[in-house]
N, CA and C atoms of all chains as a GROMACS GRO file, in nm:
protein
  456
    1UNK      N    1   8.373  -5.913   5.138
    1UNK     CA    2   8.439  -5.862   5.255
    1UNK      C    3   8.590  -5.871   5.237
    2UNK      N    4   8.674  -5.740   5.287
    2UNK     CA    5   8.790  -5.740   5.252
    2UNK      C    6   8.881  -5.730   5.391
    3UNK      N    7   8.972  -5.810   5.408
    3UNK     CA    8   9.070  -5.811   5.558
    3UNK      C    9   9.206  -5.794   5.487
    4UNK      N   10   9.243  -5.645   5.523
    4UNK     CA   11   9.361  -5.596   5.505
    4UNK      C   12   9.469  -5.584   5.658
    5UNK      N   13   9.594  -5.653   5.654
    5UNK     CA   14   9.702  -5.622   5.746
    5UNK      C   15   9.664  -5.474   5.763
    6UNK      N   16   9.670  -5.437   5.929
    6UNK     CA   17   9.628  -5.296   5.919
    6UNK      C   18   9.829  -5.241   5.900
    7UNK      N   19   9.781  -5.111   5.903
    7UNK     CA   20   9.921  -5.043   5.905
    7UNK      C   21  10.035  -5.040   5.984
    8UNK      N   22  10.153  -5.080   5.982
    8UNK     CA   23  10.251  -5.119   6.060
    8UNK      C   24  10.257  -5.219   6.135
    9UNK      N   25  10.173  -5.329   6.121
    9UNK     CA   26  10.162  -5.454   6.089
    9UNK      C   27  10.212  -5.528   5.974
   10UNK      N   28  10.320  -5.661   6.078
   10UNK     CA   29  10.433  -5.715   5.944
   10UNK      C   30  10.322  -5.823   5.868
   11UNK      N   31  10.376  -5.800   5.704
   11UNK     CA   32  10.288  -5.850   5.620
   11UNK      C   33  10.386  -5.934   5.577
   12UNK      N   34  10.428  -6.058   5.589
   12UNK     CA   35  10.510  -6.160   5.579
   12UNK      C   36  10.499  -6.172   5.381
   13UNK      N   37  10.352  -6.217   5.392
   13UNK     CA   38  10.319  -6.257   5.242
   13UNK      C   39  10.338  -6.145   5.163
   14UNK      N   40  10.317  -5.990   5.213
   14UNK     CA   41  10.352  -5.927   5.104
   14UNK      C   42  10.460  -5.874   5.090
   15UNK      N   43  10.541  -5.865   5.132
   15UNK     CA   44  10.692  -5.913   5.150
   15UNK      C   45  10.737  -5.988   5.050
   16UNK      N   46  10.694  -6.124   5.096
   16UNK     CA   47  10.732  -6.205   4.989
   16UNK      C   48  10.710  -6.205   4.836
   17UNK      N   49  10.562  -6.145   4.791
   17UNK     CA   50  10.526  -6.076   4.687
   17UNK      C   51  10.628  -5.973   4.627
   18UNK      N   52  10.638  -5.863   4.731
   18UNK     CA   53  10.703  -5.757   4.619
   18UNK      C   54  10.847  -5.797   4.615
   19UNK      N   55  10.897  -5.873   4.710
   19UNK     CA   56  11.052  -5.932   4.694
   19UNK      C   57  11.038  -5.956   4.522
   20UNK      N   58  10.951  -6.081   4.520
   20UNK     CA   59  10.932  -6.152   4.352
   20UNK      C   60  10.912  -6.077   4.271
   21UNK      N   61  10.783  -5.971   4.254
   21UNK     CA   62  10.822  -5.906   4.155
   21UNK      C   63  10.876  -5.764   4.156
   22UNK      N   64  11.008  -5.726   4.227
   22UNK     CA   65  11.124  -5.691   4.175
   22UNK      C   66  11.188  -5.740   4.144
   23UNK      N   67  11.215  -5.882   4.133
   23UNK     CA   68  11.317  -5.990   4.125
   23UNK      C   69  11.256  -6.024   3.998
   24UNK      N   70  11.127  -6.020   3.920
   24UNK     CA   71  11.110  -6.042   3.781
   24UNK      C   72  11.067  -5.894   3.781
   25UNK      N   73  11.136  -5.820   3.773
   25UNK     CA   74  11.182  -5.672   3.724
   25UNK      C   75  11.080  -5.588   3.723
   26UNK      N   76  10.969  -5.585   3.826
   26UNK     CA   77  10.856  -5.520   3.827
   26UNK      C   78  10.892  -5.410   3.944
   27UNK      N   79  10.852  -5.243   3.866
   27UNK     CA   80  10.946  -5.137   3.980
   27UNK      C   81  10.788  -5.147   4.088
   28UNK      N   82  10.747  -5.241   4.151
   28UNK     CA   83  10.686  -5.212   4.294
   28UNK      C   84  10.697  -5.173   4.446
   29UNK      N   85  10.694  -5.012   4.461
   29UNK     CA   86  10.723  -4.971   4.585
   29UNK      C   87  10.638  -5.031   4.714
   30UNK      N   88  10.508  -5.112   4.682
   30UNK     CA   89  10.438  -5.194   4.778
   30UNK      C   90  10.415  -5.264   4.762
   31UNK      N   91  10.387  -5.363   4.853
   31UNK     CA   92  10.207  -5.495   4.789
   31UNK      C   93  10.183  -5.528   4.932
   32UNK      N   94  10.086  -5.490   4.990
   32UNK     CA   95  10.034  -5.561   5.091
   32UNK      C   96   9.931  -5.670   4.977
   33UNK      N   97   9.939  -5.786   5.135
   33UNK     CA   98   9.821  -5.896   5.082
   33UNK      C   99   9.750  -5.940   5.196
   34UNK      N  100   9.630  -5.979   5.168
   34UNK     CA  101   9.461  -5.960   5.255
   34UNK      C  102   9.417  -6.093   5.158
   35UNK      N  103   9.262  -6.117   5.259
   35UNK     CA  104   9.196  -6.217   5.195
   35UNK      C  105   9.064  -6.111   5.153
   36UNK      N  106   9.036  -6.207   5.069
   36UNK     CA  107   8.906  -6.157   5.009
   36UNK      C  108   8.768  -6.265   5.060
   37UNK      N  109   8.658  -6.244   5.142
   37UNK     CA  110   8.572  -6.359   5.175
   37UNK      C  111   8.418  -6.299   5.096
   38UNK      N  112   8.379  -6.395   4.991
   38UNK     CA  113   8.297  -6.332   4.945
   38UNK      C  114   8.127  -6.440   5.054
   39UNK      N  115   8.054  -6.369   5.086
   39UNK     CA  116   7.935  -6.463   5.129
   39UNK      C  117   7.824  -6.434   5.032
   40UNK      N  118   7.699  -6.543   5.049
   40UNK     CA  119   7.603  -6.553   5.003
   40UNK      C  120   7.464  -6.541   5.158
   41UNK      N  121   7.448  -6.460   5.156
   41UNK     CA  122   7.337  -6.467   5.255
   41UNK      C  123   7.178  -6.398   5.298
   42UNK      N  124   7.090  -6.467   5.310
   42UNK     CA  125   6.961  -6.400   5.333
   42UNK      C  126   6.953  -6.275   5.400
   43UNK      N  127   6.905  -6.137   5.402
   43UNK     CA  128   6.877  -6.065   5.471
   43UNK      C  129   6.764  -5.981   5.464
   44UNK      N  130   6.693  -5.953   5.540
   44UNK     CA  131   6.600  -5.807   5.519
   44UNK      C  132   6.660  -5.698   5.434
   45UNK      N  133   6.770  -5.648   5.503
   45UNK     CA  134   6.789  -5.575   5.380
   45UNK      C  135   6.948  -5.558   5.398
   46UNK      N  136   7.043  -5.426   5.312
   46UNK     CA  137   7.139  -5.444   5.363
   46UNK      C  138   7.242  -5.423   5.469
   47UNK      N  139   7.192  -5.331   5.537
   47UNK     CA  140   7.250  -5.265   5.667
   47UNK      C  141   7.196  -5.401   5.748
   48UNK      N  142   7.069  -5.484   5.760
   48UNK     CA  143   7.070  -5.631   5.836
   48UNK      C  144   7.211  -5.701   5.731
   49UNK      N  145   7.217  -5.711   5.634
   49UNK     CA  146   7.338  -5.766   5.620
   49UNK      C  147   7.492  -5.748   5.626
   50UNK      N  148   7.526  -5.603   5.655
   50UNK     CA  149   7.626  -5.561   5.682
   50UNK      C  150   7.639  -5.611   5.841
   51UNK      N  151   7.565  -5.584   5.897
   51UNK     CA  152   7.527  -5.578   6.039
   51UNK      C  153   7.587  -5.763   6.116
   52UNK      N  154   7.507  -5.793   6.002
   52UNK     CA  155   7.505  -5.984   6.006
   52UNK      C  156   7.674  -6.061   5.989
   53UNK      N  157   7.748  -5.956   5.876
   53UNK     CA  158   7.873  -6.035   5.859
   53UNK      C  159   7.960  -5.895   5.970
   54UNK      N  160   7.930  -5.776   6.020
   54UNK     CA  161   8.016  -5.736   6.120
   54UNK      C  162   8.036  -5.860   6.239
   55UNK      N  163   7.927  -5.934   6.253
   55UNK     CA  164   7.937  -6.004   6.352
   55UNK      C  165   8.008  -6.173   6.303
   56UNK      N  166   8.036  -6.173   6.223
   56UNK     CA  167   8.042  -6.281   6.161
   56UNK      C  168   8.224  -6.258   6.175
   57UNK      N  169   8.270  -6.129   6.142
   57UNK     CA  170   8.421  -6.089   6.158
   57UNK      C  171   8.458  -6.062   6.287
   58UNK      N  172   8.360  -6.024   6.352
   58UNK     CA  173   8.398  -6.056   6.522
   58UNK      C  174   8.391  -6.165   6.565
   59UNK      N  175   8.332  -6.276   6.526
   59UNK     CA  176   8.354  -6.413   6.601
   59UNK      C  177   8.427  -6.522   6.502
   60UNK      N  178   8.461  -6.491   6.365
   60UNK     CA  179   8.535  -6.557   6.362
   60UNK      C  180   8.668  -6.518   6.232
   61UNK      N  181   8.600  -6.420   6.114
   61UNK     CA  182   8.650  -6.388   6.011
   61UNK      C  183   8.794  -6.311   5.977
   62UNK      N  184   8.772  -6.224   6.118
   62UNK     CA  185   8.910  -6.135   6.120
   62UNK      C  186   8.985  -6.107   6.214
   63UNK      N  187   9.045  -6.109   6.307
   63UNK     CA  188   9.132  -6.036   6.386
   63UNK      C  189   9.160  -5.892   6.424
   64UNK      N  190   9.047  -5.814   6.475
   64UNK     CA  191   9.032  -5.680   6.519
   64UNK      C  192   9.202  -5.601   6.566
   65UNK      N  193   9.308  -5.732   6.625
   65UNK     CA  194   9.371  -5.598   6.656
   65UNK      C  195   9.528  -5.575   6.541
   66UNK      N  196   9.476  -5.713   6.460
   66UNK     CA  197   9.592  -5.679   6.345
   66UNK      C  198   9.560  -5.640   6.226
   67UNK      N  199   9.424  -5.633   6.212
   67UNK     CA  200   9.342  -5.684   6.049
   67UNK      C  201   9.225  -5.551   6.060
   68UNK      N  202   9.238  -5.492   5.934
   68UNK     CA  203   9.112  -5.397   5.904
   68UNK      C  204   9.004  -5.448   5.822
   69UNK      N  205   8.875  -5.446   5.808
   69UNK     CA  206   8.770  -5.501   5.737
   69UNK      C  207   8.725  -5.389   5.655
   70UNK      N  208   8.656  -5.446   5.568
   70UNK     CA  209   8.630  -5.352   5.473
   70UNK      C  210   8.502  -5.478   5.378
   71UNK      N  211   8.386  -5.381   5.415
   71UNK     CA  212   8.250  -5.497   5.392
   71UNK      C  213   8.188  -5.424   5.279
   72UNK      N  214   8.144  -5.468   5.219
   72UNK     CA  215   8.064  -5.432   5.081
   72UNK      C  216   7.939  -5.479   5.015
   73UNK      N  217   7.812  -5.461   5.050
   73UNK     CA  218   7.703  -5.546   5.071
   73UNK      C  219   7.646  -5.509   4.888
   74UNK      N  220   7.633  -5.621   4.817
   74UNK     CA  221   7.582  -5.623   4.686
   74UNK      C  222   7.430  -5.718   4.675
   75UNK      N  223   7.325  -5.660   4.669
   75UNK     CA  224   7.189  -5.706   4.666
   75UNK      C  225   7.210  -5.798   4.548
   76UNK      N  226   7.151  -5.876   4.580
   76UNK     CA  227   7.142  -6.016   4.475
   76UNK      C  228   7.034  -5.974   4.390
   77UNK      N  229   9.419  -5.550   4.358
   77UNK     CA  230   9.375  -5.692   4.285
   77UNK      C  231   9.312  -5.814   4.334
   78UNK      N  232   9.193  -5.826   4.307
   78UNK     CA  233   9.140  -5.932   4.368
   78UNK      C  234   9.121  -6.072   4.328
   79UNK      N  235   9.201  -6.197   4.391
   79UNK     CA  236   9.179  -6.294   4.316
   79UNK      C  237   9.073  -6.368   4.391
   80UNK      N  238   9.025  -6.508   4.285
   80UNK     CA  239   8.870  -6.564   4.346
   80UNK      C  240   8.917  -6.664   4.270
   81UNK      N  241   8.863  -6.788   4.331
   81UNK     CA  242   8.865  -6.906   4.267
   81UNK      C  243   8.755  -6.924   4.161
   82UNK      N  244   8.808  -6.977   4.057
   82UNK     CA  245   8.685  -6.967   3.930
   82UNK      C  246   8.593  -7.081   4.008
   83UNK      N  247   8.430  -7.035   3.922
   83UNK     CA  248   8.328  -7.058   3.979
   83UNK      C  249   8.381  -7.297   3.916
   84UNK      N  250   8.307  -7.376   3.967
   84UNK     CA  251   8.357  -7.487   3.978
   84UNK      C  252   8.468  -7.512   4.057
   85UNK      N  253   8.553  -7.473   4.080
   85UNK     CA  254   8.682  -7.529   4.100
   85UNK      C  255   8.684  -7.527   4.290
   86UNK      N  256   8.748  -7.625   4.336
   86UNK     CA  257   8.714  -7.671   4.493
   86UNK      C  258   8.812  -7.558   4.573
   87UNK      N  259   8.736  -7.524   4.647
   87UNK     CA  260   8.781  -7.404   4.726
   87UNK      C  261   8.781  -7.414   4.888
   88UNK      N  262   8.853  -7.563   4.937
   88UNK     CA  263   8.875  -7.610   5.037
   88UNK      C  264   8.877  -7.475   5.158
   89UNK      N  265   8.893  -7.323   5.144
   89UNK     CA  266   8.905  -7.237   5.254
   89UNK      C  267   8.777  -7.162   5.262
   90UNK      N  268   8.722  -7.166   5.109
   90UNK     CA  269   8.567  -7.181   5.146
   90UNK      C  270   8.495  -7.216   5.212
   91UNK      N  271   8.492  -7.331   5.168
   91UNK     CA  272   8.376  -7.450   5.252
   91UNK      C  273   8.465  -7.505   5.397
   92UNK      N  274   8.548  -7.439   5.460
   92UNK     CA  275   8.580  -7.430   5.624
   92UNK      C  276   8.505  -7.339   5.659
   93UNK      N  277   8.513  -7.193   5.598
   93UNK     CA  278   8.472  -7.119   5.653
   93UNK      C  279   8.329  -7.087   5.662
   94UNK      N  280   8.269  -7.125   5.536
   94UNK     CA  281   8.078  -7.187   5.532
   94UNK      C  282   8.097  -7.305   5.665
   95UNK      N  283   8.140  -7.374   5.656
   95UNK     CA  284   8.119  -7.491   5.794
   95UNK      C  285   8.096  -7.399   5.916
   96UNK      N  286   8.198  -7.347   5.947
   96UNK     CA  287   8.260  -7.306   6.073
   96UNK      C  288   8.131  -7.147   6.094
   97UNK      N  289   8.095  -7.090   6.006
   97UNK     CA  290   8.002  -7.001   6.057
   97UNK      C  291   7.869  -7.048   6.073
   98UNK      N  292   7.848  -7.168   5.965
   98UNK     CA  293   7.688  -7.222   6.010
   98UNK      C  294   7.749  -7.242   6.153
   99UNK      N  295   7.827  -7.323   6.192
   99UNK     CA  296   7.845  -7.404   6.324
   99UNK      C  297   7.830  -7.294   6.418
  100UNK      N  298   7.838  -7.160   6.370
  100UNK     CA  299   7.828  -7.073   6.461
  100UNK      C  300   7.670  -6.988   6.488
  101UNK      N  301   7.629  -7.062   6.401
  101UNK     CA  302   7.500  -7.029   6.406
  101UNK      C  303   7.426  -6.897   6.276
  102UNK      N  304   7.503  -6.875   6.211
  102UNK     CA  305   7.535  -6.802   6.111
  102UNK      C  306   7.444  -6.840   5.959
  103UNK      N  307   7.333  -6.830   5.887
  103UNK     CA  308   7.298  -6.898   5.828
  103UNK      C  309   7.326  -6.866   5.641
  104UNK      N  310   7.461  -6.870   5.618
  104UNK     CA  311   7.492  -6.850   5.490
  104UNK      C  312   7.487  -6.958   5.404
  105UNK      N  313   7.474  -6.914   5.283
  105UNK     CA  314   7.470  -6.989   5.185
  105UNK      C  315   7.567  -7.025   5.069
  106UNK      N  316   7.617  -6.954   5.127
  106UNK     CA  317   7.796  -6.970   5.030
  106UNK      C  318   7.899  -6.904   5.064
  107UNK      N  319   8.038  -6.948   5.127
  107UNK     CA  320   8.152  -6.860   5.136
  107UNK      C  321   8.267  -6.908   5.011
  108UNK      N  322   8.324  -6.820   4.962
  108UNK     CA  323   8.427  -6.869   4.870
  108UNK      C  324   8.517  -6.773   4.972
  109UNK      N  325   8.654  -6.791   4.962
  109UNK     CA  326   8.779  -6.733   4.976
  109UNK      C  327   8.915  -6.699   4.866
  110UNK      N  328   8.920  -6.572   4.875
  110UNK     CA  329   9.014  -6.544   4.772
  110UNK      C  330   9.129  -6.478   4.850
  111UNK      N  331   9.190  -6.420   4.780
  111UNK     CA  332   9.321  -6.290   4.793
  111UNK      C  333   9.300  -6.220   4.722
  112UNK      N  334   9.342  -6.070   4.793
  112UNK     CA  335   9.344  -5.950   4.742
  112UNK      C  336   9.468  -5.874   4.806
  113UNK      N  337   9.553  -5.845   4.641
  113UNK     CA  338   9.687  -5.758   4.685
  113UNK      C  339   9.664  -5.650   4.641
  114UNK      N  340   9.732  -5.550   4.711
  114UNK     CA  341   9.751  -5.429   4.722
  114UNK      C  342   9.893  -5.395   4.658
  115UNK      N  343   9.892  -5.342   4.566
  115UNK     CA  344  10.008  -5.266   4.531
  115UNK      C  345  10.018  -5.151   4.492
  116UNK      N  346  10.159  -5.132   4.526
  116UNK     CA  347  10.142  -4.929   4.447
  116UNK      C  348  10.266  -4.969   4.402
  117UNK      N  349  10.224  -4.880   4.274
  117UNK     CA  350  10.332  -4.851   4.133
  117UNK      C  351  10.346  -4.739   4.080
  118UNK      N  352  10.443  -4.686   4.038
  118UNK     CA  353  10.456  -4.601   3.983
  118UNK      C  354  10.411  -4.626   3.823
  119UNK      N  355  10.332  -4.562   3.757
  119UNK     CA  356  10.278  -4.578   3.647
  119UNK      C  357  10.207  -4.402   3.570
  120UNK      N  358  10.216  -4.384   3.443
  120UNK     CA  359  10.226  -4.308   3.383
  120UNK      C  360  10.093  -4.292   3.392
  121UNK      N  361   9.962  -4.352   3.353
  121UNK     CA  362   9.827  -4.358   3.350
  121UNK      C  363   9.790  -4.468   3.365
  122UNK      N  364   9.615  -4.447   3.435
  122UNK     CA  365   9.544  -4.562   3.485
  122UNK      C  366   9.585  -4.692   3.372
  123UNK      N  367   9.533  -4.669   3.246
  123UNK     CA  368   9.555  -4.802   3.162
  123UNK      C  369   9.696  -4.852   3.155
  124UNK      N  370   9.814  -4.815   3.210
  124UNK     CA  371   9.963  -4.860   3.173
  124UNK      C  372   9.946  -4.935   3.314
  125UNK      N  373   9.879  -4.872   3.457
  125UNK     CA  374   9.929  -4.950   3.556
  125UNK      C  375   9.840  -5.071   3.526
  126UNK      N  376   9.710  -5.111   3.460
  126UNK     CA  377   9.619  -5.197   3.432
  126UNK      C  378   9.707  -5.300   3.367
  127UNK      N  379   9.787  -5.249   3.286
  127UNK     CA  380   9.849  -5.336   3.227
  127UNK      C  381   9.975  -5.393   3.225
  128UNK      N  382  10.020  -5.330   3.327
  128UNK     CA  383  10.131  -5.398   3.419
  128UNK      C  384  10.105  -5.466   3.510
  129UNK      N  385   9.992  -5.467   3.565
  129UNK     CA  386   9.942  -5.537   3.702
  129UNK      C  387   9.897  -5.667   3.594
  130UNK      N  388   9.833  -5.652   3.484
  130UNK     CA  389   9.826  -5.816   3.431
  130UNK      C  390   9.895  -5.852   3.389
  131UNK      N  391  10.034  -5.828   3.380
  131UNK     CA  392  10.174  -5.870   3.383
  131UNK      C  393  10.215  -5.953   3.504
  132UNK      N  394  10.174  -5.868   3.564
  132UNK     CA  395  10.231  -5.930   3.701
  132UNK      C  396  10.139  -6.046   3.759
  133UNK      N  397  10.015  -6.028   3.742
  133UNK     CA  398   9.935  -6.202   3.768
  133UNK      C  399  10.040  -6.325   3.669
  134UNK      N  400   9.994  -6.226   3.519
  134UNK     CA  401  10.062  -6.396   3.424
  134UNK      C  402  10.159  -6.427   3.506
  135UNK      N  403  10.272  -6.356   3.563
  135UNK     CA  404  10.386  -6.404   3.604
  135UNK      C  405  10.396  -6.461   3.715
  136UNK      N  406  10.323  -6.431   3.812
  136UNK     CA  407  10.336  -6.436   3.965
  136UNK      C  408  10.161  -6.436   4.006
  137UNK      N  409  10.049  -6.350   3.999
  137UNK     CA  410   9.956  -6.324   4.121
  137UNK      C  411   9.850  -6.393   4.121
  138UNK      N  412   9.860  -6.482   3.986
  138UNK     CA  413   9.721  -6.571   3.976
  138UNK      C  414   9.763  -6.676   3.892
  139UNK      N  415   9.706  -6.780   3.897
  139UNK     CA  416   9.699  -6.894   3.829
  139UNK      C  417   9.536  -6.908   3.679
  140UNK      N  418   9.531  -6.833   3.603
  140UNK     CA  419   9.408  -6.847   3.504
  140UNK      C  420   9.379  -6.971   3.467
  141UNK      N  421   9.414  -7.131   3.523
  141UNK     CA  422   9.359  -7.198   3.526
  141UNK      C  423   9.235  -7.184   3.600
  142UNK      N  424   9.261  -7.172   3.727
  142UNK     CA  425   9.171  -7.206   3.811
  142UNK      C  426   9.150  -7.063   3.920
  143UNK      N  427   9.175  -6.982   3.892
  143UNK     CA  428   9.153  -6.806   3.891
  143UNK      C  429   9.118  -6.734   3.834
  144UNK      N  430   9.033  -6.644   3.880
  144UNK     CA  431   8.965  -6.513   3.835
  144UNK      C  432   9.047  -6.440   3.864
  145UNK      N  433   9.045  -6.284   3.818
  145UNK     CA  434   9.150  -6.175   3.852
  145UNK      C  435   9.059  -6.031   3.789
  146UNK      N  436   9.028  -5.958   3.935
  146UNK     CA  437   8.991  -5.805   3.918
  146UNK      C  438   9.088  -5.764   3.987
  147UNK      N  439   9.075  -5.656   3.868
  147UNK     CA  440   9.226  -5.536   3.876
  147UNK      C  441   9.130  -5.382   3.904
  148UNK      N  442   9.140  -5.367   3.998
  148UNK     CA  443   9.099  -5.184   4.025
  148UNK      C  444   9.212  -5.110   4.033
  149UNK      N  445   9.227  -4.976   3.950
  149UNK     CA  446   9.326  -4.892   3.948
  149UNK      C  447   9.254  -4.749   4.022
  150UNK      N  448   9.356  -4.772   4.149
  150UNK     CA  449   9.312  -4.598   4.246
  150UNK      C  450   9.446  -4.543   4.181
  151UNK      N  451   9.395  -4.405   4.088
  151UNK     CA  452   9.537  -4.305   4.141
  151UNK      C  453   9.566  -4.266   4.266
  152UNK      N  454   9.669  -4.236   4.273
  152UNK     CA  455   9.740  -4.152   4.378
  152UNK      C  456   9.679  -4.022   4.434
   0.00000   0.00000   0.00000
Protein backbone atom coordinates (compact mmCIF):
# COMPACT_ATOMS: atom_id res chain seq x y z
CA UNK A 1 0.00 0.00 0.00
CA UNK A 2 1.21 3.32 -1.15
CA UNK A 3 0.28 6.99 0.70
CA UNK A 4 1.29 9.72 -1.49
CA UNK A 5 1.00 13.73 -0.32
CA UNK A 6 -1.90 14.39 -2.61
CA UNK A 7 -1.33 17.39 -5.00
CA UNK A 8 -0.79 20.83 -3.70
CA UNK A 9 -0.24 19.57 -0.51
CA UNK A 10 3.11 20.89 1.28
CA UNK A 11 5.56 17.97 1.24
CA UNK A 12 8.03 19.21 3.91
CA UNK A 13 10.22 15.90 3.46
CA UNK A 14 10.32 16.20 -0.12
CA UNK A 15 11.47 19.43 -0.09
CA UNK A 16 14.00 18.58 1.95
CA UNK A 17 15.03 15.69 -0.42
CA UNK A 18 15.27 17.54 -3.64
CA UNK A 19 16.90 20.65 -1.75
CA UNK A 20 19.90 17.72 -1.09
CA UNK A 21 20.12 16.35 -4.13
CA UNK A 22 20.59 19.50 -6.04
CA UNK A 23 22.95 20.46 -3.50
CA UNK A 24 24.98 17.07 -4.39
CA UNK A 25 24.45 18.12 -8.01
CA UNK A 26 21.57 15.94 -8.97
CA UNK A 27 19.37 18.09 -11.88
CA UNK A 28 15.88 16.99 -9.93
CA UNK A 29 12.84 18.99 -10.98
CA UNK A 30 10.75 16.89 -8.14
CA UNK A 31 10.66 14.35 -5.32
CA UNK A 32 7.65 13.99 -3.51
CA UNK A 33 7.93 11.45 -0.46
CA UNK A 34 5.08 8.88 0.83
CA UNK A 35 5.26 5.81 2.97
CA UNK A 36 5.21 2.56 1.70
CA UNK A 37 3.03 -0.06 4.23
CA UNK A 38 3.53 -3.42 3.08
CA UNK A 39 0.82 -6.08 5.03
CA UNK A 40 0.63 -9.72 5.38
CA UNK A 41 -2.95 -10.85 5.61
CA UNK A 42 -5.56 -13.73 5.32
CA UNK A 43 -8.26 -13.28 2.81
CA UNK A 44 -10.85 -15.07 0.65
CA UNK A 45 -9.68 -13.56 -2.03
CA UNK A 46 -8.39 -10.30 -3.33
CA UNK A 47 -10.98 -7.69 -3.76
CA UNK A 48 -11.88 -9.23 0.28
CA UNK A 49 -8.41 -8.02 0.64
CA UNK A 50 -8.30 -4.83 -1.01
CA UNK A 51 -11.60 -4.22 0.58
CA UNK A 52 -9.99 -5.29 4.16
CA UNK A 53 -6.90 -2.75 4.03
CA UNK A 54 -9.43 0.17 2.32
CA UNK A 55 -10.72 -0.01 5.71
CA UNK A 56 -7.70 -0.40 7.48
CA UNK A 57 -6.61 3.29 5.68
CA UNK A 58 -9.78 4.70 6.84
CA UNK A 59 -9.35 4.00 10.43
CA UNK A 60 -6.06 4.33 10.79
CA UNK A 61 -3.28 4.15 7.83
CA UNK A 62 -3.87 7.38 5.93
CA UNK A 63 -5.35 10.66 6.07
CA UNK A 64 -8.16 10.98 3.34
CA UNK A 65 -7.99 14.72 3.11
CA UNK A 66 -4.16 15.20 2.60
CA UNK A 67 -2.89 11.72 1.48
CA UNK A 68 -3.81 9.57 -1.71
CA UNK A 69 -3.66 5.64 -1.41
CA UNK A 70 -2.70 3.55 -3.82
CA UNK A 71 -3.28 -0.43 -2.79
CA UNK A 72 -1.86 -3.29 -4.61
CA UNK A 73 -3.04 -6.74 -3.59
CA UNK A 74 -0.20 -9.59 -4.41
CA UNK A 75 -1.56 -13.31 -3.71
CA UNK A 76 0.87 -15.09 -1.63
CA UNK B 1 11.59 4.47 -5.49
CA UNK B 2 10.70 2.30 -2.94
CA UNK B 3 12.59 1.78 0.17
CA UNK B 4 11.87 -1.32 2.78
CA UNK B 5 13.71 -2.32 5.61
CA UNK B 6 15.83 -5.46 4.83
CA UNK B 7 14.10 -8.57 5.88
CA UNK B 8 15.77 -9.10 9.81
CA UNK B 9 16.43 -5.78 10.66
CA UNK B 10 13.89 -4.07 13.53
CA UNK B 11 11.37 -2.00 12.00
CA UNK B 12 10.02 -0.21 15.13
CA UNK B 13 7.06 1.65 12.57
CA UNK B 14 6.17 -1.70 11.65
CA UNK B 15 5.38 -3.43 14.55
CA UNK B 16 3.24 0.00 15.84
CA UNK B 17 1.40 -0.27 13.11
CA UNK B 18 0.79 -4.40 13.28
CA UNK B 19 -0.06 -3.47 17.11
CA UNK B 20 -2.32 -0.69 16.51
CA UNK B 21 -4.48 -2.50 13.67
CA UNK B 22 -4.77 -5.88 15.52
CA UNK B 23 -5.94 -3.47 18.43
CA UNK B 24 -8.30 -2.44 15.95
CA UNK B 25 -9.54 -5.51 15.35
CA UNK B 26 -7.79 -6.05 12.08
CA UNK B 27 -6.25 -9.53 11.85
CA UNK B 28 -2.77 -9.16 10.05
CA UNK B 29 0.09 -10.91 10.11
CA UNK B 30 2.79 -8.65 9.29
CA UNK B 31 3.18 -4.85 8.69
CA UNK B 32 6.65 -3.56 7.70
CA UNK B 33 6.94 0.26 6.85
CA UNK B 34 9.01 1.81 4.30
CA UNK B 35 9.36 5.08 2.03
CA UNK B 36 8.67 5.67 -1.29
CA UNK B 37 10.03 8.82 -3.31
CA UNK B 38 8.86 10.14 -6.17
CA UNK B 39 11.02 11.89 -8.45
CA UNK B 40 11.12 13.34 -11.88
CA UNK B 41 14.27 13.82 -13.86
CA UNK B 42 15.17 14.72 -16.75
CA UNK B 43 16.99 11.75 -18.30
CA UNK B 44 17.94 10.65 -21.82
CA UNK B 45 16.53 6.89 -21.47
CA UNK B 46 14.85 4.58 -19.05
CA UNK B 47 18.38 2.87 -18.14
CA UNK B 48 20.39 6.43 -17.58
CA UNK B 49 17.44 7.61 -15.23
CA UNK B 50 17.89 3.88 -13.44
CA UNK B 51 21.11 4.80 -13.00
CA UNK B 52 21.08 8.00 -11.68
CA UNK B 53 18.41 7.29 -9.26
CA UNK B 54 21.07 4.59 -7.78
CA UNK B 55 23.25 7.38 -7.49
CA UNK B 56 21.15 9.13 -5.69
CA UNK B 57 20.20 6.30 -2.90
CA UNK B 58 24.27 5.61 -2.50
CA UNK B 59 24.35 9.24 -1.73
CA UNK B 60 21.30 10.27 0.01
CA UNK B 61 17.87 7.78 -0.38
CA UNK B 62 18.84 4.63 1.32
CA UNK B 63 21.09 3.23 3.70
CA UNK B 64 22.20 -0.65 1.98
CA UNK B 65 23.04 -1.63 5.29
CA UNK B 66 19.89 -2.09 6.52
CA UNK B 67 17.73 -1.19 3.18
CA UNK B 68 16.28 -2.56 0.27
CA UNK B 69 15.79 -0.24 -2.77
CA UNK B 70 13.20 -0.70 -5.89
CA UNK B 71 13.67 1.68 -8.54
CA UNK B 72 10.63 1.83 -11.16
CA UNK B 73 11.26 4.04 -14.16
CA UNK B 74 7.73 5.71 -15.66
CA UNK B 75 8.58 7.78 -18.79
CA UNK B 76 7.05 10.88 -19.26
Amino acid sequence: MLVRPKAGILDPQGEAVETSLRTLGFPVSRARVGRLVDLELDATDPAAARAEVERMCAELLANPLIESVEIEVAPE
